[in-house]
C-alpha positions, -999 to +999 in steps of 0.1 A: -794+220-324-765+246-327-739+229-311-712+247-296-676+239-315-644+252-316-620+249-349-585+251-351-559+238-378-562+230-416-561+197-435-587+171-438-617+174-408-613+156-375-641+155-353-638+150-317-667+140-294-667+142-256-678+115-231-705+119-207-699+143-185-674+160-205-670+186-223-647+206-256-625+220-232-609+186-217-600+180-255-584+220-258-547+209-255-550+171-277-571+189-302-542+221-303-514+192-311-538+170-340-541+208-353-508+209-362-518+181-391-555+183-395-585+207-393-598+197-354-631+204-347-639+196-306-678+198-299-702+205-268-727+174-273-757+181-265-768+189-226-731+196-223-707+224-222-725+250-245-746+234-266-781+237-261-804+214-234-832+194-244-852+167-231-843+139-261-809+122-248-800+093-267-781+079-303-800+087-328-805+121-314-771+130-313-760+112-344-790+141-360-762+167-340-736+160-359-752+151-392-761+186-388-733+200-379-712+189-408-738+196-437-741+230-416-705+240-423-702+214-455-678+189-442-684+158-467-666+132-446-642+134-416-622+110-395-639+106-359-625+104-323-652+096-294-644+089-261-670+066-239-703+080-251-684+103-280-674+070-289-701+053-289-721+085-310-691+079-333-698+041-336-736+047-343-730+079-370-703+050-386-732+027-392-759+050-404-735+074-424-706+050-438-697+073-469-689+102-445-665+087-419-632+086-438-616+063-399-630+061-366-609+062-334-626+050-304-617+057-270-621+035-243-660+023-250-672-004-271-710-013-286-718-036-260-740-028-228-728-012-197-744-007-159-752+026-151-723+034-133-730+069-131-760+073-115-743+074-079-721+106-097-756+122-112-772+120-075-741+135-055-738+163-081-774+171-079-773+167-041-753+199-035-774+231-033-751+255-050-770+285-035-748+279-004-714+280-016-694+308-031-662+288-048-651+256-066-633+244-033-669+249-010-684+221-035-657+199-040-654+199+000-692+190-001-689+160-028-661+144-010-688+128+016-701+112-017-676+109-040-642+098-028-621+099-059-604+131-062-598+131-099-631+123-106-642+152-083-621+176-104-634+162-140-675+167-125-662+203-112-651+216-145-687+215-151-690+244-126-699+281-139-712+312-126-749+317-139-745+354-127-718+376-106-733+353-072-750+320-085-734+289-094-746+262-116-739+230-132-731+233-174-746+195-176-780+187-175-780+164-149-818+159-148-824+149-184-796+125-184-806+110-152-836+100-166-819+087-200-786+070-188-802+035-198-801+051-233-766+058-230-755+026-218-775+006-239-760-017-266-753-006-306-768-030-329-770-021-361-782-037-394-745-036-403-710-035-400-685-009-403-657-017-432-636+010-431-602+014-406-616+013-376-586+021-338-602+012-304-576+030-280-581+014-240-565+018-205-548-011-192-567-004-159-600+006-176-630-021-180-647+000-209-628-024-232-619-055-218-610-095-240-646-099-237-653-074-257-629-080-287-652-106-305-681-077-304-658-053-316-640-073-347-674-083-356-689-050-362-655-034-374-637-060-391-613-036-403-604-028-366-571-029-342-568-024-308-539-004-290-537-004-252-520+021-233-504+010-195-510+026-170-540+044-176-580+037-168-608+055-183-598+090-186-567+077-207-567+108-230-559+130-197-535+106-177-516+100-208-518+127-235-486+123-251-495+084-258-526+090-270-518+115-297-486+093-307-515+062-314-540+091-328-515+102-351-495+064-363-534+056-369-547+085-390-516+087-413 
């Protein structure tokens, strides 16, 4: 699994995983300003972006990915940012490979079990035959019947590419993680906890990380702290950039 990566900076690794959905690119301008202190490396997961498709979609798989990916270009330990399922392939790599995770930052996820809130998104995005449209605007016209948000529209469209000079197509796999969202959305239990310094970053309007989930949280990472950040729901990396990297960076030095 070659996973597609781009690298900018020097300094000690940072590693930055996407959520579902996602992709490098919505971490291009956060990863550009962390470059400034540390070597930033932002990765396609797999079935996203660039990184190859394959039918295995879960934890451990992806925790393989980036076990690969750092003994592939001999990164001994790195500090780790995940958002939502980045986070929670963060979490998961923490537990199974304590001695290379130097601090985790987790954004706006935590171990416990979620609903599959996204299955509604999967099925509108697969719903639209690309074949009949010709621009980003002719599909975002035909997921507005389905999807009413426009920001979320715009994050699921940046998953648009041309195949060829006249096809469009989707970068995600939508099929394979359709069928594997209850792997995603599962809960982390692992045989033990994480000691090291652990940041859970959350939107004030966001219920990814909510009270309820604090006991979990300090349980599995008792060297944890939580920061919120007003104002902003799930997607608090994008609504409030200039926050996020101020917490990122008070954390990590």
């Amino acid at each position: 699994m070659e996973l597609n990566y781009q690298q900018e900076g020097s300094g000690h690794p940072l590693i930055i995983l996407h959520g579902l959905f996602g992709m490098l690119d919505n971490w291009v301008s956060i990863s550009r300003k962390l470059a400034e202190k540390y070597s930033v490396y932002i990765i396609d997961q797999r079935n996203h972006g660039r990184s190859p498709r394959h039918n295995v979609f879960n934890y451990p798989a992806m925790v393989d990915d980036l076990l690969e990916f750092m003994e592939g270009y001999d990164i001994k330990s790195a500090y780790l940012l995940g958002h939502s399922m980045g986070g929670k392939t963060a979490m998961q790599f923490s537990f199974d490979y304590p001695e290379k995770v130097d601090k985790l930052i987790v954004a706006d996820i935590s171990p416990e079990e979620y609903d599959h809130r996204h299955d509604t998104l999967i099925e509108a995005m697969m719903s639209v035959d690309l074949s009949k449209y010709e621009s980003r605007a002719e599909v975002d016209a035909d997921l507005k019947e389905k999807i009413k948000s426009s920001r979320i529209r715009q994050f699921l469209l940046k998953n648009l590419y041309w195949k060829d000079r006249s096809s469009l197509g989707w970068k995600t796999n939508l099929e394979v993680i359709l069928d594997n969202l209850q792997e995603i959305f599962k809960e982390l239990k692992p045989d033990d906890s994480f000691k090291k310094p652990v940041l859970f970053i959350r939107g004030s309007e966001s219920p990814y990380i909510t009270d309820l989930h604090i006991p979990r949280i300090k349980e599995l990472f008792p060297n944890s702290e939580i920061e919120t950040i007003d104002d902003a729901s799930h997607w608090l990396h994008a609504e409030k950039p200039r926050e996020f990297i101020k917490i990122t960076e008070n954390f990590l030095q």
